[in-house]
Structures are given as C-alpha cells and as structure tokens.
C-alpha positions in Angstrom: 2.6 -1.5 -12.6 -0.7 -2.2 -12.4 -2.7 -1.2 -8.3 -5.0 -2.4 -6.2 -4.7 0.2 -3.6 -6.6 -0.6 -0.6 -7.3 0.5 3.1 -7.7 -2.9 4.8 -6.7 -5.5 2.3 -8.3 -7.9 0.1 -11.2 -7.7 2.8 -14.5 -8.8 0.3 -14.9 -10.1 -3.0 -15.3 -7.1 -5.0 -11.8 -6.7 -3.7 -10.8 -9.9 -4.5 -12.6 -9.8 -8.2 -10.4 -6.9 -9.2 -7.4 -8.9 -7.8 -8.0 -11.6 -9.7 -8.5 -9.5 -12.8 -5.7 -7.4 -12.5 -3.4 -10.8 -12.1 -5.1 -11.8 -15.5 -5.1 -15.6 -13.9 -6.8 -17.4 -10.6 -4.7 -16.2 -7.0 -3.7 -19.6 -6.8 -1.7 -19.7 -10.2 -0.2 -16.6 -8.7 3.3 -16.1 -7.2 3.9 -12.8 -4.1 6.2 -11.3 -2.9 5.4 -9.5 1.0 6.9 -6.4 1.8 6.4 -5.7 5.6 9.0 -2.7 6.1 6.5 -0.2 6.6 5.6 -1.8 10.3 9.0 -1.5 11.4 8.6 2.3 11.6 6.1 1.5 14.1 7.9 -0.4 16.7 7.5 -1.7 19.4 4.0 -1.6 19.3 3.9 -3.4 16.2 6.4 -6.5 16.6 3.4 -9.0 17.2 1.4 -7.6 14.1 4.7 -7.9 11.7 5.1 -11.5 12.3 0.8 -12.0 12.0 0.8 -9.9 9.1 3.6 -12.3 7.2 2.0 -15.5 8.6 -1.5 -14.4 6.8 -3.2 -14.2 10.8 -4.5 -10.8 10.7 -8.2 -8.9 10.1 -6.6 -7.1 7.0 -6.2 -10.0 4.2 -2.8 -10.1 2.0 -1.1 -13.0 2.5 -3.6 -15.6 3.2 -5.6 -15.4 -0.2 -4.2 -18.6 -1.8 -1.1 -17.7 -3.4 0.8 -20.4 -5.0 3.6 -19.2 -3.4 5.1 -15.8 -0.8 7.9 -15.0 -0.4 9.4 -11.8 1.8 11.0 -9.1 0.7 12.5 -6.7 3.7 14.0 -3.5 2.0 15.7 -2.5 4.6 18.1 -5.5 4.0 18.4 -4.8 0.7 21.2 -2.1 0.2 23.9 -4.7 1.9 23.1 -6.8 -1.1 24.1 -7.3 -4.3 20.7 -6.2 -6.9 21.4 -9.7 -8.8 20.4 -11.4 -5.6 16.9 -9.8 -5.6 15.9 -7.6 -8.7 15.1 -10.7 -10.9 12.8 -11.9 -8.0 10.8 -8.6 -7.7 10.5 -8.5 -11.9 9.2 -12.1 -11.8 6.6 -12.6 -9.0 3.3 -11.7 -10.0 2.1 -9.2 -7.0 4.1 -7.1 -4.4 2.0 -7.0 -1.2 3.5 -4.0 0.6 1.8 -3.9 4.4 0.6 -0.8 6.2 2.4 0.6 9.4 4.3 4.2 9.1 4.1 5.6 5.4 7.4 7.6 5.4 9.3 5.2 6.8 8.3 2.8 3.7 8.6 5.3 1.8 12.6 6.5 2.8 13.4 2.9 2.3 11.8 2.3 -1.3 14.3 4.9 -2.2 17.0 3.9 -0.1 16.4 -0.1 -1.4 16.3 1.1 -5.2 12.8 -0.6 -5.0 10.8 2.7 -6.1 13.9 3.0 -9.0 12.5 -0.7 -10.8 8.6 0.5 -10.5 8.4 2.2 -14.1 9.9 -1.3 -15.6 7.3 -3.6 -13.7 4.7 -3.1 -16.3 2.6 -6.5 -15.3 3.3 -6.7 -11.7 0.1 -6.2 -9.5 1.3 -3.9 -6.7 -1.3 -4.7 -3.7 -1.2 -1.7 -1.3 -2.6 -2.1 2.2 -3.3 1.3 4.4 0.6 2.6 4.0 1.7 0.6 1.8 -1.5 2.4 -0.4 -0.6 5.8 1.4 3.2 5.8 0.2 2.4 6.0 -3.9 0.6 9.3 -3.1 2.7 12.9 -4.2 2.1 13.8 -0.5 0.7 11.9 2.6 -0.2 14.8 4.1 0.7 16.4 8.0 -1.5 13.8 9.8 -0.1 10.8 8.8 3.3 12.0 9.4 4.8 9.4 12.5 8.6 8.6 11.3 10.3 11.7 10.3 12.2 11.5 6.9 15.9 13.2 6.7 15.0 16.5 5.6 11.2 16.6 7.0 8.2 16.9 5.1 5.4 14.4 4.1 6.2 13.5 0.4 5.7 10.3 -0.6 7.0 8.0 -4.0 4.5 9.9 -6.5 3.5 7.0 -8.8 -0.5 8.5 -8.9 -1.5 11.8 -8.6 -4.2 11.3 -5.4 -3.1 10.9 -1.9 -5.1 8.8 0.5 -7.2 9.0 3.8 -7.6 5.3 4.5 -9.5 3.7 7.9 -12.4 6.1 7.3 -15.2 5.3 10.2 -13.3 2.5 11.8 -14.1 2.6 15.4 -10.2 1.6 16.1 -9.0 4.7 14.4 -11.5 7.4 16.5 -9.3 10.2 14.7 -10.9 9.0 11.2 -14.0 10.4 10.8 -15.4 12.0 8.0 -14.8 15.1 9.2 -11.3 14.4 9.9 -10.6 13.2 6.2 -12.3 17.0 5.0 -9.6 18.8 7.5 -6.8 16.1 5.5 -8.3 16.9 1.9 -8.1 20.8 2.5 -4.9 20.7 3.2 -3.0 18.0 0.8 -1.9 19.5 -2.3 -3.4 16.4 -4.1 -6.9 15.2 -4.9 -7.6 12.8 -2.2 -9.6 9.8 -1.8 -11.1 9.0 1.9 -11.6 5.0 1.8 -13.7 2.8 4.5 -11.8 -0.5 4.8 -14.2 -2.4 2.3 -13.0 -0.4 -0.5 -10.0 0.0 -3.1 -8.9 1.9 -6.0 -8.0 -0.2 -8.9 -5.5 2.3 -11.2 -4.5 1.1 -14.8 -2.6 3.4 -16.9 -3.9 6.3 -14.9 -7.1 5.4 -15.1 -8.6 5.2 -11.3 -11.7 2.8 -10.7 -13.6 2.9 -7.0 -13.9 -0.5 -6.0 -15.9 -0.4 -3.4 -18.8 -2.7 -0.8 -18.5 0.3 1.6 -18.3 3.8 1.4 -15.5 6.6 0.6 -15.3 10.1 -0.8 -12.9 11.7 -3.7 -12.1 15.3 -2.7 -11.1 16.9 -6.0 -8.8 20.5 -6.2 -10.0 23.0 -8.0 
C-alpha cells in the first residue's frame, strides 16, 4: 500500500497534492472506500460524529474531497460474511479512508475482519489514515492512547511502518497534546515517533517517509 498518514485529514492542499499523487489520477476519477470502525470504540460520545464523519460534515476532511464514488466498509460486520462478498471490493477501490476514534479497537478488528491479512497484496491502494486510523499502522501506540482494552492488554498496533504517532499536537481541543506531552509519549514508545499538528501528514512509499507538512511536527528518533 501506498500512505498518506495524517492527523486531521486532507485538511490543506499540500495534503491534498500528495493525495492526488499518490492516487496517480485527479480525486474525482478516484473510487473510496470509508472505514469508520475505529469510532465505535468510542461510544456514546461519538454516535453524532460517526454518521458526520461518513456523510463528509466534519472539520477533519476524508470523505468530502470529490470522490467519484464512497462506499463503507464496517469491519466489524465483516467476519459474518462470506470474503467473496467484500475482498474484491477492498482490492479494487482506489483509497481506504480509515477514520480516527479509539486506535485498539480499530486495530483488534483489522485482525479480527482479515482486513490487516490483504494489506501486503494491495500494492496500489492509497490507504488514507486520519488520527487512529494513522495511529493503528504504528508497532506500538503507546500507554496514552490506550482507551479500549485489547484481549490480552497492551498497546500494539498492526505494524505496517516502523514509527508510531503522536497526532493532535497543539490543538486547543486536545489540552493533553502539547509538545511537552508528545516528549513524555516519545520517551517511552519503543518506536521512532512522529508528533504531527493537524496540518501535516506523512506520505510513506516503499518505506520511504516524506513530512508533508503547512504546520508544524517533530520526529523523535531512538538511539
């Protein structure tokens, strides 16, 4: 897969640049597929975002970026059916948008789902992250971030890159994401970590990262 990992969505056009060249073709030639799952882990406080989110009528851009077409994919429906019903539509949309809410609760059901299982085959799919659905690719999420609690407890998450993510950095609705706050996160993931404001991505290409980026973030590196 190719990534456009960011914190608050396709929220500027240096964002929306790298979408466009990752898809290789305009967003309105593009088909999508939206993933909301991770805002379930969240409820109740959530229930009026999920259905804003889906309907493209929220502050963090996914859906409503001119998509030729979006359709929905809920994972957590997906083990009661059969994969024939929706593998071929995952391998031949053009981008997964996978929303932000609670990180381990997207995470448990990209496993459960068999989702995480068809990620090394989607070689040309764009996989659009937003806040969680950024978070979830991480090796770890790290103790902060930790809402939903997994069977068996911990914070791992699916391990496609080798970085984990402090997203939200400096928004005045998330007080508990302050620079200093993403320092106490970095020292303590067992990952390099990247601390993104909401106007920046990472764009990540065969391993290779690029900062993509009208506002500021910070990549702490271990040594």
């Amino acid at each position: 897969m190719k990534l456009l990992l960011t914190s608050g969505g396709v929220s500027n056009r240096t964002i929306r640049d790298a979408l466009t060249d990752l898809l290789g073709k305009p967003i309105a030639e593009s088909t999508a597929l939206c993933i909301p799952t991770a805002m379930y882990g969240m409820l109740p406080r959530t229930a009026v975002m999920t259905w804003r989110q889906i309907a493209g009528q929220t502050p963090t851009p996914l859906v409503e970026l001119g998509w030729k077409s979006v359709g929905m994919l809920e994972l957590t429906a997906l083990p009661s059916l059969d994969p024939e019903n929706w593998v071929p539509l995952v391998r031949e949309t053009d981008a997964l948008l996978v929303c932000g809410g609670d990180v381990l609760y997207l995470r448990h059901w990209m496993r459960e789902s068999g989702l995480a299982d068809l990620f090394p085959s989607l070689g040309e799919t764009v996989y659009v992250g937003l806040s969680a659905g950024s978070m979830v690719l991480a090796p770890h999420v790290g103790e902060e971030f930790v809402g939903w609690q997994p069977p068996g407890g911990g914070d791992r998450g699916v391990g496609v890159v080798g970085f984990s993510i402090f997203p939200h950095l400096d928004n005045p609705m998330c007080p508990e994401n302050t620079m200093a706050d993403a320092e106490r996160w970095a020292a303590r993931v067992s990952a390099p970590g990247y601390a993104l404001d909401d106007q920046t991505a990472l764009k990540v290409v065969d391993g290779s990262v690029e900062v993509v980026s009208e506002g500021h973030w910070k990549l702490f590196e271990r040594h």
